[in-house]
N, C-alpha and C positions, 0 to 999 in steps of 0.2 A: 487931398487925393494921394498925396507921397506918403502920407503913412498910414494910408490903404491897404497901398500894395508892399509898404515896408511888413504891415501884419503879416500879408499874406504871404512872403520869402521868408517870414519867420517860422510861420506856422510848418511851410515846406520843407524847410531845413530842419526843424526838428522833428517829420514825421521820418524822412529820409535817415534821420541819425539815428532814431527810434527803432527802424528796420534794418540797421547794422550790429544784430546780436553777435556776439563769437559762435564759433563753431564748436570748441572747446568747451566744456564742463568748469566752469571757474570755478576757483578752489572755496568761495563761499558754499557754494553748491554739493561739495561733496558728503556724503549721507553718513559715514562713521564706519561703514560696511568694511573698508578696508581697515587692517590694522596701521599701516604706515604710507602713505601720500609724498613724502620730502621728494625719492627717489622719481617721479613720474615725469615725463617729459611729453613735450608735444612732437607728434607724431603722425605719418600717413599709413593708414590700414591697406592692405592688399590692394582694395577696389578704391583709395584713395583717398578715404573718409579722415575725418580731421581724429584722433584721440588721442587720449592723454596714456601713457604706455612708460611700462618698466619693464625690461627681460633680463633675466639674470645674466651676463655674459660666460659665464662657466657652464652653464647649462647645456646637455648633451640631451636633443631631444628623443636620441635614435636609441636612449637605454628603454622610452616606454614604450610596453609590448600593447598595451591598453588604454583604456579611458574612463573613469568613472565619471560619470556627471551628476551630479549632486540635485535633489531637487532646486528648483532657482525659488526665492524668496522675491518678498514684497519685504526692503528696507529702507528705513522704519517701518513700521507697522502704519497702513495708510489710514483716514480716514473718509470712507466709501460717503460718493455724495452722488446727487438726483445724475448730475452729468454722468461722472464716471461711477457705478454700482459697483456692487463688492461683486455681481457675477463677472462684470469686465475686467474687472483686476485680476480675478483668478483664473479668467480663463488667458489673459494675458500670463503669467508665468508657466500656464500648462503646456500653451504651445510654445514658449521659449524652451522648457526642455523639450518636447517632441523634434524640435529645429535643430536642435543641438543634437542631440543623441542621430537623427538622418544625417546630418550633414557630416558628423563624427566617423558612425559608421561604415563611409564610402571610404578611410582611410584608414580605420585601425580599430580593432574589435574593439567593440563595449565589456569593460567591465563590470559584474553584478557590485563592488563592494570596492573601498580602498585593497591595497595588497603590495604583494614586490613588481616592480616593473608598471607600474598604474601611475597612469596622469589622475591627479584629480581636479577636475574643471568644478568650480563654486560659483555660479551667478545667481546675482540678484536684479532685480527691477528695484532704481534708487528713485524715481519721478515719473508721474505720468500728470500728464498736462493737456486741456484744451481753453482756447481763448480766443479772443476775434482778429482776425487775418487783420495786419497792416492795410493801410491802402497801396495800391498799384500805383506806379507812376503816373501812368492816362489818367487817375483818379485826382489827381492834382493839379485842379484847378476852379478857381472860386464858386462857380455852378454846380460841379460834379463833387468838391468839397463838402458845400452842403448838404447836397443827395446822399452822400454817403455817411457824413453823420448822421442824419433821420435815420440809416439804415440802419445805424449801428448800435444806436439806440433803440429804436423795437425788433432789433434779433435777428435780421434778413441776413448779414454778412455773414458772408463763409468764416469756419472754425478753424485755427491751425491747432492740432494733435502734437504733442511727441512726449518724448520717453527718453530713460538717461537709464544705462546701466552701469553696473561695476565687479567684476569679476577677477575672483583670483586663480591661480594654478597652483597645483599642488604636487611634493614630489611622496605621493603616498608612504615611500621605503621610511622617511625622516619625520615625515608633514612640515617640509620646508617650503615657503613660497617660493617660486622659479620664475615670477611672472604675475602683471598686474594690469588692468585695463581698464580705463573710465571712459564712455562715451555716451553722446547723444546722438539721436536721430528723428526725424520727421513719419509719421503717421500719417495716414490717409485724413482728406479735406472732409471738414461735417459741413452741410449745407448750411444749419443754422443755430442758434445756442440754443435753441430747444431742440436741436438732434443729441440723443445719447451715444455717447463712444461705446464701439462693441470692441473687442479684442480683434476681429477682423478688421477693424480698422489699422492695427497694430501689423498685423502675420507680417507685411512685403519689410519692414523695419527689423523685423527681428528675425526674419529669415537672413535678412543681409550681413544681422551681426556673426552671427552661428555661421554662416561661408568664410565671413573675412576670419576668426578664428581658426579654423580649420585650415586654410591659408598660412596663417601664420604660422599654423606648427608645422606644415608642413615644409616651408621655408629652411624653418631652423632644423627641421630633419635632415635639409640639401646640405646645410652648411659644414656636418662634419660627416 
């Protein structure tokens, strides 16, 4: 009977430590997309998101008149599967710039092109991801245990979604970097591994990253 329930505070213990991912982007995980990683430190975004961030300290935000945004990429080049389609991928980067370019715009014109006085924002989408939801803590117990394995196993359990970006800044006058950003974030729940991720599942994640950026600059604009 004692090493019943010794299974069963093991089994618990390791789903528990199992559902304690970082918040952070671990540097295994970084895609190549940046030229250099040493400098990035861990960091809280505007609305208080966990990233990994580097800002030039010399950097004078208030010489750029503009903004270009760069179309956002898929890095590496993914490869499109039944879950996520190659039309969810690509409509995931479309609205990542249309997010970027609104949310830019409420603070300083858009630029057609690089030039003098131009930010240049470069994102990409470095991972897109879904998989089956950890169990809940109420789910942790020897009945509900096995309920929920059955479940897990023919496909019932909800899906967790996300996505990891990385983007750089650019001072178009040089094309020097000024500025570096690596994060992830959470997508909208799929009901079940046979639901398909659509890029709407994506918008409220990528709208949030495109505000906290915009945020950012506009920080470092207060600062001098």
């Amino acid at each position: 009977m004692k090493s019943k329930y010794l299974m069963i505070t093991l089994c618990v213990t390791s789903l528990a430590l199992s559902g304690c991912a970082s918040k952070y982007v671990e540097s295994d995980q970084y895609s190549g997309f940046l030229k250099d990683y040493s400098a990035l430190k861990e960091e809280k975004s505007p609305s208080g998101a966990a990233v990994m961030r580097w800002i030039d300290p010399k950097v004078d935000a208030n010489k750029f008149s503009s903004v270009y945004i760069e179309p956002s990429q898929l890095y590496p080049k993914p490869q499109a599967t039944e879950k996520i389609p190659d039309t969810t991928l690509q409509g995931i980067t479309q609205y990542y710039n249309q997010a970027l370019q609104t949310q830019f715009s409420k603070v300083v014109p858009l630029a057609k092109g690089p030039g003098p006085g131009v930010l240049v924002v470069r994102p990409a989408i470095t991972a897109v991801s879904a998989k089956t939801k950890g169990l809940r803590p109420y789910e942790v117990i020897p009945i509900a245990l096995v309920a929920a394995g059955v479940s897990a196993a023919t496909g019932i359990r909800d899906q967790d979604t996300s996505l990891s970006t990385e983007a750089q800044f650019l001072d178009a006058s040089n094309n020097k970097v000024v500025a570096q950003v690596v994060r992830k974030g959470a997508g909208a729940d799929l009901e079940n591994s046979d639901q398909v991720m659509t890029a709407k599942d994506a918008r409220a994640v990528l709208d949030g990253w495109a505000i906290d950026m915009v945020k950012s600059f506009e920080q470092l604009r207060t600062k001098h």
